[in-house]
C-alpha positions in Angstrom: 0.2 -1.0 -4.3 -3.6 -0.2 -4.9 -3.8 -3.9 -6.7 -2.2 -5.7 -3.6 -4.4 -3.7 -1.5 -7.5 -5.7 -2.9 -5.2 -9.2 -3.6 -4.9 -8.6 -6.9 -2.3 -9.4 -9.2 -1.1 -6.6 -11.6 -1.1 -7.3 -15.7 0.4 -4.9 -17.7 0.7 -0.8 -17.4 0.1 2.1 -19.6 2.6 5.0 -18.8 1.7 8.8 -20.8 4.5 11.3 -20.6 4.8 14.9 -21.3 8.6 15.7 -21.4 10.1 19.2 -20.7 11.3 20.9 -24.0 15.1 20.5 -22.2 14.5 16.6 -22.5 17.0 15.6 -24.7 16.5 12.2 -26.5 19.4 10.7 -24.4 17.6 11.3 -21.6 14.0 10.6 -22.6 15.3 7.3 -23.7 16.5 6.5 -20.3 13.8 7.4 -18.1 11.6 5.0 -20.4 14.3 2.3 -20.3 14.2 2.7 -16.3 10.1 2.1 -16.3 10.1 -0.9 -18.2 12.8 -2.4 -16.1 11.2 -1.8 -13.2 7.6 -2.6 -14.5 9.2 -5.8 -15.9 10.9 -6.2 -12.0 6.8 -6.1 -10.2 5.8 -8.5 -13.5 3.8 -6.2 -14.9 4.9 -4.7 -18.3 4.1 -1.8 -20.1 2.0 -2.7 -23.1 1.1 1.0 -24.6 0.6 4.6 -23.4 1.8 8.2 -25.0 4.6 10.2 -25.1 4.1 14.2 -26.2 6.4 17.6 -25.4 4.9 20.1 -22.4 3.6 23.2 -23.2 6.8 25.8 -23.5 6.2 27.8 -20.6 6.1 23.7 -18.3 9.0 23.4 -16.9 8.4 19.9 -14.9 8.1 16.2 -16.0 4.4 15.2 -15.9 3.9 11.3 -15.4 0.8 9.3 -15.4 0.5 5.8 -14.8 -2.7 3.2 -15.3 -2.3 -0.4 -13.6 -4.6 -3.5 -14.8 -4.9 -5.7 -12.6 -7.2 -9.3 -12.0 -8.5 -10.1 -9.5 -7.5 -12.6 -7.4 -9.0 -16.1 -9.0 -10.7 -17.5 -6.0 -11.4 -14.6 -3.3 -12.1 -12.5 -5.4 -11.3 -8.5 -5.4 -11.1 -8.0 -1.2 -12.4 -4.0 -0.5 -11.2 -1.7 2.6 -15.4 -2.0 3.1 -15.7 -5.9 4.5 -14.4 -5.6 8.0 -16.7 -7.5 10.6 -16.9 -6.4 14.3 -14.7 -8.8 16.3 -12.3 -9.1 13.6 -8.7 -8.6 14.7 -7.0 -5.7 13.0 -3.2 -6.5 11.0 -0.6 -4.7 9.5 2.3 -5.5 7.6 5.9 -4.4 8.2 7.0 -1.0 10.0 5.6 2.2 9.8 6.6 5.6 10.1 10.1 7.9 9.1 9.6 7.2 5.2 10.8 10.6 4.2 13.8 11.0 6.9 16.4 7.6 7.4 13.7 5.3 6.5 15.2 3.4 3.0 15.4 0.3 1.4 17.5 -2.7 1.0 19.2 -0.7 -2.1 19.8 2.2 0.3 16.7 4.1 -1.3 14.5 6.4 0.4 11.6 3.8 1.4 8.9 6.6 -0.3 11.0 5.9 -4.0 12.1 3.0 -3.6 9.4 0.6 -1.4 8.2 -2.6 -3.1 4.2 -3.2 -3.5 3.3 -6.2 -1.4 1.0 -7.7 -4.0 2.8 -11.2 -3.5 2.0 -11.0 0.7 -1.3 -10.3 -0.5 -1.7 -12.9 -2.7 -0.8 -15.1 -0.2 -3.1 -14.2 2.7 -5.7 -14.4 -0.1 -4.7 -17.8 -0.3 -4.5 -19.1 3.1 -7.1 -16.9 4.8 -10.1 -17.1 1.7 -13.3 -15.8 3.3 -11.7 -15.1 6.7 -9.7 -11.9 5.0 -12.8 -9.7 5.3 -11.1 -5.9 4.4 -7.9 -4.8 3.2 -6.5 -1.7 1.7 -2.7 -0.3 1.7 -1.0 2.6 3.7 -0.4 5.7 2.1 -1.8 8.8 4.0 -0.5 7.4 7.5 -2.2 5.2 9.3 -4.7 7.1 11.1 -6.1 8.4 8.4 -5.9 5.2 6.3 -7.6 3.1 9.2 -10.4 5.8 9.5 -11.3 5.2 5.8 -11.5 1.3 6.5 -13.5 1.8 9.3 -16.1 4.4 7.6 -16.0 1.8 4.7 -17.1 -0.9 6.3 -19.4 1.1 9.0 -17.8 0.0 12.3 -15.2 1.3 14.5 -11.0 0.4 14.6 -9.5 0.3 18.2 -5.6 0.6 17.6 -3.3 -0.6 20.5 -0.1 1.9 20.4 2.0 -0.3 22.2 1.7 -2.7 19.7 2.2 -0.7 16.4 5.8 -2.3 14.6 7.4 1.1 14.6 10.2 1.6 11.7 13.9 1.7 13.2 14.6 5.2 11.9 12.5 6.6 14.0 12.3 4.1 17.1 13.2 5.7 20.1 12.0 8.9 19.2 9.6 10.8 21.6 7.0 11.2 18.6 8.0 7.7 17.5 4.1 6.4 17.9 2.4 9.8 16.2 4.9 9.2 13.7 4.1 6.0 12.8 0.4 6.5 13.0 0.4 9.7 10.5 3.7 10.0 8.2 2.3 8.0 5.5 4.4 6.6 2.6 4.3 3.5 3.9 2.3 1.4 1.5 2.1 -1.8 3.8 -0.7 -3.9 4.1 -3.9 -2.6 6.4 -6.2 -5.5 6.5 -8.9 -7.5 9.2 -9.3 -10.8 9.9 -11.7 -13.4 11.5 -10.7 -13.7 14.8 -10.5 -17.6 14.7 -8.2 -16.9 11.7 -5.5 -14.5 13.3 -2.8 -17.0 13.8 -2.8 -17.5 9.9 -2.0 -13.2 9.7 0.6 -14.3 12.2 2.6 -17.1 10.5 2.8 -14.4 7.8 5.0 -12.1 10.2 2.2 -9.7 10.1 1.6 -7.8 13.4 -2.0 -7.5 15.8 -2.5 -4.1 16.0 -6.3 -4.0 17.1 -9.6 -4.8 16.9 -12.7 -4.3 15.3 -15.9 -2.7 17.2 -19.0 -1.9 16.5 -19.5 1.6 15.3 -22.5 1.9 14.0 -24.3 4.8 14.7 -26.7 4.5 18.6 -24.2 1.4 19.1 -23.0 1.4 22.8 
């Protein structure tokens, strides 16, 4: 998800393991047999890494994973700090409820089982070139996600409520908005666009959700 948030496209991945002495080889063997498949599913293999027993007294299965990515061949690497004032503010997909009713296609919780939007990127890359000016994906909720753009870049994010695509597990809820501004686990797209250029964000099913103003510091 961190490579679509700039438009990249992922190359290969390096996985280091420490197993729990109760990892039996059976069972080692299948956890590694599930990360290729899956890192073989997003196109991007695993190419190398390390695999060593925890310490005795570690009980828990410690994980660490390195993406390489390129960036993307003719925009270029897009950062959370380009966003212009007057730029009209986009997300992708629903937010909010990821850890209660919220799943996926397969039925999986959407936090385990969500898919990086590196292709969507990749696209809007394509169509919108110089006009996608910031970009970063959704993982601490939205508020706190669009505050980090915003700082970034040096200018202020208006956000329309009314507007935010909130997720069906939670639509209809009283909290339904707060939800969907700070649950997090979302990993959909946060990105800003030249205003002339919205209706490209739009073909792309991606919803308006604000603006871009100036927020640098004296600024009226």
């Amino acid at each position: 998800s961190d490579i679509a948030a700039c438009a990249g496209e992922p190359v290969c991945a390096l996985v280091t393991a420490a197993l729990p002495e109760h990892y039996s080889d059976t069972t080692a063997s299948a956890l590694f047999d599930a990360v290729h498949a899956a890192a073989e599913t997003l196109g991007c293999p695993v190419v190398g890494g390390d695999i060593a027993k925890a310490p005795p007294d570690t009980g828990a299965l410690h994980l660490s994973v390195t993406v390489i990515g390129r960036a993307h061949a003719s925009r270029g690497a897009v950062l959370r700090s380009g966003a212009q004032v007057g730029d009209v503010v986009f997300v992708s997909g629903a937010l909010g409820g990821s850890f209660d009713g919220r799943t996926t296609d397969g039925g999986v919780p959407h936090h385990l089982g969500f898919k990086p939007r590196v292709e969507l990127a990749s696209v809007l890359a394509d169509t919108l070139a110089g006009d996608l000016h910031a970009m970063m994906d959704i993982s601490d909720g939205l508020g706190v996600d669009a505050a980090r753009l915003a700082t970034a870049s040096g200018v202020a994010i208006d956000i329309d409520a009314a507007a935010l695509p909130v997720a069906d597990a939670i639509a209809g809820a009283p909290e339904a908005i707060d939800r969907a501004v700070s649950d997090g686990e979302d990993y959909e797209l946060l990105f800003t666009v030249a205003q002339a250029a919205e209706h490209v964000a739009q073909r792309e099913s991606c919803t308006r959700i604000g603006r871009v103003l100036n927020g640098a510091p004296g600024a009226d």
